[in-house]
N, C-alpha and C positions, 0 to 999 in steps of 0.2 A: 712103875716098880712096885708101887704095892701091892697089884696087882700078883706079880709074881711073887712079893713074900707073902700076898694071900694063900696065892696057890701050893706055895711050899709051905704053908703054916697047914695044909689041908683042908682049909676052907672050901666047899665048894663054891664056885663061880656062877651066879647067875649073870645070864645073856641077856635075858629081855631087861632086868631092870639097873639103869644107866647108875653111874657112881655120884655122890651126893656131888663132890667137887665140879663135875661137866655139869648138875644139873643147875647148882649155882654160879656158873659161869653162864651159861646159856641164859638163864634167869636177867642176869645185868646185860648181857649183850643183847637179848629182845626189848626191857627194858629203855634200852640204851636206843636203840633202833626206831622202837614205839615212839618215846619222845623226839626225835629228827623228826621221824614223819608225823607226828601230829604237830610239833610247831612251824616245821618249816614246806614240807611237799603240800600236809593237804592244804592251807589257806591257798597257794598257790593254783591248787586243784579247783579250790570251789572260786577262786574270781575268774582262772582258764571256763569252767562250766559257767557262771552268770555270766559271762561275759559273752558266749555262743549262744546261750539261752536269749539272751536279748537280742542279738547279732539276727538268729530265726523266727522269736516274734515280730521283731521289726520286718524280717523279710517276708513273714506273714502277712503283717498289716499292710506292709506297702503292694503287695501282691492283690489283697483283699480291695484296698482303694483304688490299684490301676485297674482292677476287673471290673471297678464300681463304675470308674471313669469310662472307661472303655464301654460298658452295659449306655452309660450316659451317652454317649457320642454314638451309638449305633442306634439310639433311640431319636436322637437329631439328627442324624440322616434318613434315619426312614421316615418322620417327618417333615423333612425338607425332602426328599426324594416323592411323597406324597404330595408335597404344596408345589413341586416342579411338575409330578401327574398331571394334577390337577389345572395347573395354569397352564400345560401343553393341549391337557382337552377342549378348556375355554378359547385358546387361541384356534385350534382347530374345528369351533364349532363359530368361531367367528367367523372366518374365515369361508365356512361351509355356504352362510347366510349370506355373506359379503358376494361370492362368486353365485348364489342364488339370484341374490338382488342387480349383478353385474348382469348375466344371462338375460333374466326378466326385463333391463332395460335396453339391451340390447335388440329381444326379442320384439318387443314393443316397437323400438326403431325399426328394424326391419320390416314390421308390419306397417309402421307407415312410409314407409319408403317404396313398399310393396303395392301399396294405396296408391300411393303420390305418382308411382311409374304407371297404375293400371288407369287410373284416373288420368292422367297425361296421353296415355296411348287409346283412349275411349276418347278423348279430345280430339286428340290426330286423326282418327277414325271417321269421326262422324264431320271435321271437317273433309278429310277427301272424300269421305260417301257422297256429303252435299256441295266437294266440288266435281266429283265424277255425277252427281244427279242433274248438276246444273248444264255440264258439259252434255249428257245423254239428253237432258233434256231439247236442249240448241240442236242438239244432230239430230236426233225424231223429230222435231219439230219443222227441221227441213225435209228430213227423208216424208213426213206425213205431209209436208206441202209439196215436195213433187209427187209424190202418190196422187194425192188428190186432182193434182192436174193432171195427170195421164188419166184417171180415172174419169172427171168431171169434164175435160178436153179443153177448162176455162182456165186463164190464167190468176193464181191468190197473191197477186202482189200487193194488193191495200194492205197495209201494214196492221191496222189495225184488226182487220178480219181475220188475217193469218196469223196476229197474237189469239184472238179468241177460241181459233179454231182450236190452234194447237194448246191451249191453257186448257180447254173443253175433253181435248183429249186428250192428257197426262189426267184430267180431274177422272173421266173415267178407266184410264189405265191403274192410278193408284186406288181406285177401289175396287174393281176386280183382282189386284194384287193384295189389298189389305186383309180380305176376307179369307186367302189362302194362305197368308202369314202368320193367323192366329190359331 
C-alpha cells in the first residue's frame, strides 16, 4: 500500500532498487537461514565428507597392500615355479644318466653274452671238426689201406703197420693241406 500512496503522493517508483522493509526482511531470513546451515547441515556435511574421505583412503591402502600382496605371491610363484624348473631338469638329467648307465650295462651284457654264445659255438665247432677229423680219419685210413692193397696186391693187416702207414699219411696229408691253408 505504500507503495501506492507513493505513487499517488507522485513519487516516482524506482524498479531496480527493492524497499528498505523486503530488504530487512530478507536480511533476517538469510541471516536466519545462514545460522541453520552453519550449525546444523554443515557439521553434518563435513563428518558425511571425513567419513568418505577415510572410507577411500582406506580403500586405497587396502587396494595398495592387496596389490603389495599379490606383487608378493606372484613373486613366490615364479620362484617356486623356477625351483619346480629347476628340480624337473635335475630329475630329467638323472634320469638321462640312469637310462645311459642302464643301456651301457646292458650293452656290456649282451656283449658278453655275445662272447659266451660265440665262444660256446667255437667249442661245438672244433669239437665236431676234430670229431668229424677223427671219423675222416678211420675212413682214409681204411679207404688208404685197401688202396694199398689193390695197389701193392699184399695184404696190410698187421695192425701195427697199417696204423703207421695211415698215421704217415694223414702226417703228409695235413701238411700239404697246411701250406694251402695259410
Amino acid at each position: 500500500m505504500k507503495t501506492l500512496i507513493l505513487a499517488a503522493e507522485g513519487e516516482a517508483i524506482n524498479p531496480v532498487l527493492p524497499h528498505t522493509t523486503e530488504i530487512i526482511v530478507g536480511l533476517i531470513a538469510f541471516l536466519l537461514l545462514f545460522f541453520v546451515i552453519k550449525k546444523f547441515v554443515t557439521p553434518r556435511f563435513e563428518t558425511l565428507y571425513a567419513e568418505r574421505a577415510a572410507k577411500i583412503e582406506g580403500g586405497i591402502e587396502k587396494a595398495e597392500q592387496a596389490q603389495a600382496e599379490a606383487q608378493q605371491k606372484l613373486e613366490e610363484y615364479k620362484a617356486q615355479l623356477a625351483d619346480a624348473r629347476a628340480e624337473a631338469a635335475r630329475i630329467r638329467d638323472d634320469a638321462r644318466i640312469e637310462g645311459e648307465q642302464i643301456i651301457s650295462e646292458l650293452r656290456a651284457k649282451a656283449q658278453e653274452e655275445s662272447a659266451r654264445i660265440v665262444a660256446q659255438g667255437q667249442t661245438q665247432l672244433e669239437t665236431q671238426r676234430a670229431q668229424i677229423v677223427a671219423e675222416l680219419r678211420g675212413e682214409l685210413g681204411k679207404l688208404a689201406i685197401d688202396l694199398a692193397d689193390r695197389v701193392v696186391g699184399e695184404s696190410l693187416e698187421d695192425e701195427v703197420r697199417r696204423r703207421g702207414t695211415v698215421d704217415r699219411f694223414l702226417s703228409e696229408l695235413d701238411n700239404t693241406s697246411a701250406p694251402a691253408a695259410k
